[in-house]
Backbone bond lengths (Angstrom), bond angles and torsions (degrees), N, CA, C in turn:
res aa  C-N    CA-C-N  psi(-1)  N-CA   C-N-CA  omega(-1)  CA-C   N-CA-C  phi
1 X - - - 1.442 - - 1.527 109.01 -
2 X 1.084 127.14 150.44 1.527 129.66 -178.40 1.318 106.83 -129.37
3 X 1.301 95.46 108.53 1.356 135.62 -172.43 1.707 113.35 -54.63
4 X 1.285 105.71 -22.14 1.704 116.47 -172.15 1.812 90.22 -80.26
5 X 1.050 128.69 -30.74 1.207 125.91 -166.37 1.897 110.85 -95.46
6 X 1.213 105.00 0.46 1.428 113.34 -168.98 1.531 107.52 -116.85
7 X 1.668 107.69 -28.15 1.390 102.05 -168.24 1.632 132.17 -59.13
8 X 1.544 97.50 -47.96 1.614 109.96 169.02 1.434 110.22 -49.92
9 X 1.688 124.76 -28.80 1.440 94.44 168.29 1.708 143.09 -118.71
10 X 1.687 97.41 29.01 1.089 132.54 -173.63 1.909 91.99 -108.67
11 X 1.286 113.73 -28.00 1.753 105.21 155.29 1.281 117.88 -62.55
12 X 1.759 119.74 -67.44 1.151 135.78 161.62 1.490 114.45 -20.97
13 X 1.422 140.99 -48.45 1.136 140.90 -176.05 1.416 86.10 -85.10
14 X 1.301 146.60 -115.19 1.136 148.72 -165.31 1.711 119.04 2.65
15 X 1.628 99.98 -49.29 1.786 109.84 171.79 1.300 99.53 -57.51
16 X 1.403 127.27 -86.70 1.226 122.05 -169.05 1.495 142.74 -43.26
17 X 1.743 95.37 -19.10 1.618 112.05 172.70 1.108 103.43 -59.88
18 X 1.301 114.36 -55.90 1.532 139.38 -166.40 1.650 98.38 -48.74
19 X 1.078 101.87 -56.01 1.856 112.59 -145.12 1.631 86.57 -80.32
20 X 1.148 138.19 -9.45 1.557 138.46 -162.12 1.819 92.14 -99.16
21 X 1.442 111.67 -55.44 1.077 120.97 179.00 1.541 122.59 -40.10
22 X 1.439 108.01 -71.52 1.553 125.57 164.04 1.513 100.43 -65.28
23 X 0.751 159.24 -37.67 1.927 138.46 164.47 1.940 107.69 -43.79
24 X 1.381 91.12 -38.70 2.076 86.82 -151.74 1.758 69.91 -104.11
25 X 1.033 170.85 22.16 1.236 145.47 126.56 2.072 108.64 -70.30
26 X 1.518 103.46 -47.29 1.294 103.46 178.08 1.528 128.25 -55.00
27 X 1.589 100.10 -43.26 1.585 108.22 158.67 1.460 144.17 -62.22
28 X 1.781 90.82 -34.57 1.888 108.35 157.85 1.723 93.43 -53.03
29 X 0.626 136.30 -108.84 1.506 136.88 173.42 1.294 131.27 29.65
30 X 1.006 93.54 -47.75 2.334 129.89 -174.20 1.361 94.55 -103.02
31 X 1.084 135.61 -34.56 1.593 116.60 -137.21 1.766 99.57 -124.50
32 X 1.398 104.28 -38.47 1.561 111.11 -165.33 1.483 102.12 -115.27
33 X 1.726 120.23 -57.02 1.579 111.99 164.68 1.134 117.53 -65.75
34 X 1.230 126.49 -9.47 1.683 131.96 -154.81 1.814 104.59 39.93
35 X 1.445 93.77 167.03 1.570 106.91 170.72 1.420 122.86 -54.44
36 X 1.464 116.52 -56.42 1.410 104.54 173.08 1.615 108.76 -81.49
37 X 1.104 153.88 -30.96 0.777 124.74 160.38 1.780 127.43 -48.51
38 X 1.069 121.68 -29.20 2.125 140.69 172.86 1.739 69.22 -63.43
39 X 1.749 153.04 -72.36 1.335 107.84 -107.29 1.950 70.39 -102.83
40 X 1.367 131.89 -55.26 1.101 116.85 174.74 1.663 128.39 -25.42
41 X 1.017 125.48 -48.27 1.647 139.40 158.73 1.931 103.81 -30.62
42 X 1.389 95.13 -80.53 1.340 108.50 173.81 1.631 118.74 -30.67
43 X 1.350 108.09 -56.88 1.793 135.29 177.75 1.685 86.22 -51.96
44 X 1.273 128.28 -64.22 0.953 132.94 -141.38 2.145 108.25 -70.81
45 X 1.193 88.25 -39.02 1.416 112.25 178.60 1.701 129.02 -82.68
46 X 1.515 99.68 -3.39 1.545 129.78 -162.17 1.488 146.18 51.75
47 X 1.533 100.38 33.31 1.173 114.81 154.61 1.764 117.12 -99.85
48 X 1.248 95.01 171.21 1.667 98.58 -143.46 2.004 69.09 -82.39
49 X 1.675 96.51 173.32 1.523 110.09 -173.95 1.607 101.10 -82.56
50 X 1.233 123.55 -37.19 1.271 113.44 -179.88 1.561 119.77 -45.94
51 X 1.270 107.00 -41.48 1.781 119.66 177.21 1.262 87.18 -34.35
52 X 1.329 120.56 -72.68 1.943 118.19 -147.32 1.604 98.91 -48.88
53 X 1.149 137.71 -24.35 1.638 128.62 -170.90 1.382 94.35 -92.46
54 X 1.460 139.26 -39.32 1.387 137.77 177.78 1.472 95.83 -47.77
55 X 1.365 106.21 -65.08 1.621 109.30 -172.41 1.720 120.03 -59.75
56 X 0.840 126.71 -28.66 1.621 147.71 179.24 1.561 71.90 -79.61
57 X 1.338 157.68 -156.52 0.944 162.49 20.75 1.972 94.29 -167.92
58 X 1.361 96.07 -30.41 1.635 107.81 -175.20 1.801 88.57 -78.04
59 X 1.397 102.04 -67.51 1.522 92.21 -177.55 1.394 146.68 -44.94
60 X 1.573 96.87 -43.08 1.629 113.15 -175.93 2.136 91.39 -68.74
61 X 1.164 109.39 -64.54 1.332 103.94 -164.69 1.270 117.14 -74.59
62 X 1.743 122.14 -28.72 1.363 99.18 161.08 1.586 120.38 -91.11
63 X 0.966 119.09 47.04 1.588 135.93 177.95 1.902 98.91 -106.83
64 X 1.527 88.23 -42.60 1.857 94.79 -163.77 1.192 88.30 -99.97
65 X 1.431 150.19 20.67 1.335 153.16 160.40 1.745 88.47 -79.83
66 X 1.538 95.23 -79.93 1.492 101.56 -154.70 1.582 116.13 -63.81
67 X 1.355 123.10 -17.26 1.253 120.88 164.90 1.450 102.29 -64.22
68 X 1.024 143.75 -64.85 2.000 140.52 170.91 0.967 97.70 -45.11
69 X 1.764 147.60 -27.57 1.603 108.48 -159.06 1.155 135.93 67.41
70 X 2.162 90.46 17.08 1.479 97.73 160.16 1.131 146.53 -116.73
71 X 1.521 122.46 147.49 2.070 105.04 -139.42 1.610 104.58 46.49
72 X 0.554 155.22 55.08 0.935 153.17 138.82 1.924 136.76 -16.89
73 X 1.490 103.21 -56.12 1.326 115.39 140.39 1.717 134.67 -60.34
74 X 1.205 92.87 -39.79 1.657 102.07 -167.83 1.394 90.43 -84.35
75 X 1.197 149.77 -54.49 1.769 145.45 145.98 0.678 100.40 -29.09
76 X 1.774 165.78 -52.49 1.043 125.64 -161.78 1.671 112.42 -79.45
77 X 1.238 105.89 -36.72 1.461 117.59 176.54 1.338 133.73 -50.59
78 X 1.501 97.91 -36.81 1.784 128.58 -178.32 1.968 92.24 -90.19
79 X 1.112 122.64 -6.10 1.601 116.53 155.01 1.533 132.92 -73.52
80 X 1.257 76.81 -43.23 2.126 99.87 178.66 1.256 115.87 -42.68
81 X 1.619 127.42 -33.94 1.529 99.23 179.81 1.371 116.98 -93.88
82 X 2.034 115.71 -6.58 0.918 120.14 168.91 1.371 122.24 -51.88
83 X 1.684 108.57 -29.89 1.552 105.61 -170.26 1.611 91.74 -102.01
84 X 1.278 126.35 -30.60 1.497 109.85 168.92 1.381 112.34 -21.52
85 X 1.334 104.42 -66.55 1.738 120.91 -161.17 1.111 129.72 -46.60
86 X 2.149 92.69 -41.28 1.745 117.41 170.44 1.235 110.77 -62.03
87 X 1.700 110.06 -45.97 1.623 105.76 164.52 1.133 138.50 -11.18
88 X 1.778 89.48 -81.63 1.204 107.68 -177.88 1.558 121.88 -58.49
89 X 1.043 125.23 -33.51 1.702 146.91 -175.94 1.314 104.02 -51.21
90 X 1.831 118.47 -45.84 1.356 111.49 -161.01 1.649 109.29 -110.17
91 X 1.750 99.65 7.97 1.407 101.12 -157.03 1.837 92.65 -74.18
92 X 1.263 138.21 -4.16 1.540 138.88 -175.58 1.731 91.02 -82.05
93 X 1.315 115.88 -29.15 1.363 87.80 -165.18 1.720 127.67 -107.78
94 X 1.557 111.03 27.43 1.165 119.08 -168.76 1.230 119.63 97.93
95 X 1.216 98.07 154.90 1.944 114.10 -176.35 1.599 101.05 -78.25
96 X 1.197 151.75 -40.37 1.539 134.50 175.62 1.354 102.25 -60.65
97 X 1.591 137.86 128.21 0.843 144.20 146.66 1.583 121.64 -63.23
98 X 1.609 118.74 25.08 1.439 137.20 154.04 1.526 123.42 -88.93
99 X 1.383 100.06 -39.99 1.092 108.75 165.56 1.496 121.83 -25.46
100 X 1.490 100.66 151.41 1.894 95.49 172.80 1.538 113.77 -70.22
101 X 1.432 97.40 147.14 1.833 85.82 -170.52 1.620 106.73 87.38
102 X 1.368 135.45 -54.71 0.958 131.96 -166.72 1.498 121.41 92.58
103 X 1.288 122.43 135.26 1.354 125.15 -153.61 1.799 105.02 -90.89
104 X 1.498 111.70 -171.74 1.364 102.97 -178.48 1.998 112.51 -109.04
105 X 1.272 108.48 16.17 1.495 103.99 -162.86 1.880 101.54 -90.11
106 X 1.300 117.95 -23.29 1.120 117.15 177.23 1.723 114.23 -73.64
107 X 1.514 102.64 -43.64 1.393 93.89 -167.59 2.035 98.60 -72.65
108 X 1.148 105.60 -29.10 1.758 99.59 179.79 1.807 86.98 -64.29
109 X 1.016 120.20 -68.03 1.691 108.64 -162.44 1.808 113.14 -38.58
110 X 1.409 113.93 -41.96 1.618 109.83 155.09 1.259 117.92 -45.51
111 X 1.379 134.84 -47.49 1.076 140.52 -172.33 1.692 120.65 -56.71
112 X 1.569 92.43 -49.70 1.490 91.13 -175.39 1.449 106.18 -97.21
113 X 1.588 126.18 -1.26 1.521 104.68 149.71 1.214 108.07 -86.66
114 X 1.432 154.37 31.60 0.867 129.70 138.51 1.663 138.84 -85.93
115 X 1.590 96.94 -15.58 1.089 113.49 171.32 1.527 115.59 -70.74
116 X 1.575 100.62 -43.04 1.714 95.27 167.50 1.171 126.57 -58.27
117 X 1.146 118.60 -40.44 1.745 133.89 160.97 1.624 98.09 -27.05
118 X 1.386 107.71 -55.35 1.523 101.52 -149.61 1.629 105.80 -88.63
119 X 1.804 102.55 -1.37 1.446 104.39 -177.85 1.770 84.97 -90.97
120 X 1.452 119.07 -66.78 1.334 119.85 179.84 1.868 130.47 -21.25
121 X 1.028 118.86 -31.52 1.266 143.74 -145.87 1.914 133.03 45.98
122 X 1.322 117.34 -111.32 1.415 100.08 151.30 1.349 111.21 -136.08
123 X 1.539 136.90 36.30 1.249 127.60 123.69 1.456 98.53 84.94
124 X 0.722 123.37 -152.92 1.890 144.34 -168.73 1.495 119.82 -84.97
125 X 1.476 111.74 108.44 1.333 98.91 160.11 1.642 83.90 95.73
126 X 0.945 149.59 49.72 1.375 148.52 -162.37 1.613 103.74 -126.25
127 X 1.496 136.31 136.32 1.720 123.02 168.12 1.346 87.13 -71.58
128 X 1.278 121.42 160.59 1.601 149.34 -168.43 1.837 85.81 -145.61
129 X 1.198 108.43 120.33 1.292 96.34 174.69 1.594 106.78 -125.37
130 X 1.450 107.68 22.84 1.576 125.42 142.89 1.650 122.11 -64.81
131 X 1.342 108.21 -47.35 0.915 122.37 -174.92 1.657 135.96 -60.02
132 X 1.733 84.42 -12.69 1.915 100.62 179.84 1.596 113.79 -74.14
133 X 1.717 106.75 1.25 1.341 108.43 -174.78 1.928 97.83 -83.88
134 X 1.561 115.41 -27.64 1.246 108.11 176.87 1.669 116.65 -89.47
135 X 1.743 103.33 -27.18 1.360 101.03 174.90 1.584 90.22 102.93
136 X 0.965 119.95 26.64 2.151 120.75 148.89 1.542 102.85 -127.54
137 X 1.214 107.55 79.73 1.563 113.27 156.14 1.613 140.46 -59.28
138 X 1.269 112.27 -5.13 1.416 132.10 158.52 1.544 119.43 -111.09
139 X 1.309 141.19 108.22 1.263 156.61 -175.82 1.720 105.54 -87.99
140 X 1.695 108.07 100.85 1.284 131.62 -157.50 1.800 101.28 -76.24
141 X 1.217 113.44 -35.88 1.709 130.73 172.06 1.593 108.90 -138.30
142 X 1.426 103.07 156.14 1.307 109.15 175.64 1.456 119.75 -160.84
């Protein structure tokens, strides 16, 4: 198989996994913890309450970044300390992310696809919003 012909859409899947993921965690947030409940949580855990809107705000929009394929790199990058943080949060309670509390191997596994993301770029089917200078605003390969 030749891999040059597969890659842009093995990014493309990867972006959008990503960007689906961080949307419906950002919206759990809003919708089911609500906001003050996200900034109380936060308070509770010892990060300051403002974080929870950084984080609500990292997720929801770089969720709807990476589903478009936009920035794409620079979103994935501008994610990383979000999941640092989750990291760190669950790293007391074990490597199964079943665990009570929840473990730390999932939020690192976000982590390091995001870094691939940011090695990958955004792959297939991506808005290019360079591209409105020629008038193809969706980038079919990349």
């Amino acid at each position: 198989m030749d891999t040059t012909n597969t890659t842009p859409y093995a990014a493309l899947l990867l972006r959008v996994s990503l960007g689906i993921l961080f949307l419906a965690h950002g919206l759990m947030k809003v919708f089911v913890f609500t906001v003050p409940g996200t900034v109380g949580y936060f308070e509770s855990i010892g990060y300051p309450g403002f974080f929870a809107y950084l984080v609500i705000l990292a997720e929801v929009g770089g969720g709807l970044a990476l589903i478009g394929g936009l920035w794409t790199r620079w979103m994935a990058l501008a994610l990383i300390p979000v999941m640092i943080g989750a990291t760190l949060q669950h790293v007391g309670n074990g490597w199964v992310f079943s665990a009570e509390g929840g473990g730390w191997e999932f939020p690192l596994f976000w982590l390091v696809t995001l870094v691939v993301q940011a090695l990958l770029g955004s792959g297939a089917y991506a808005v290019n919003l360079d591209a409105l200078k020629t008038g193809r605003l969706v980038s079919v390969r990349s």
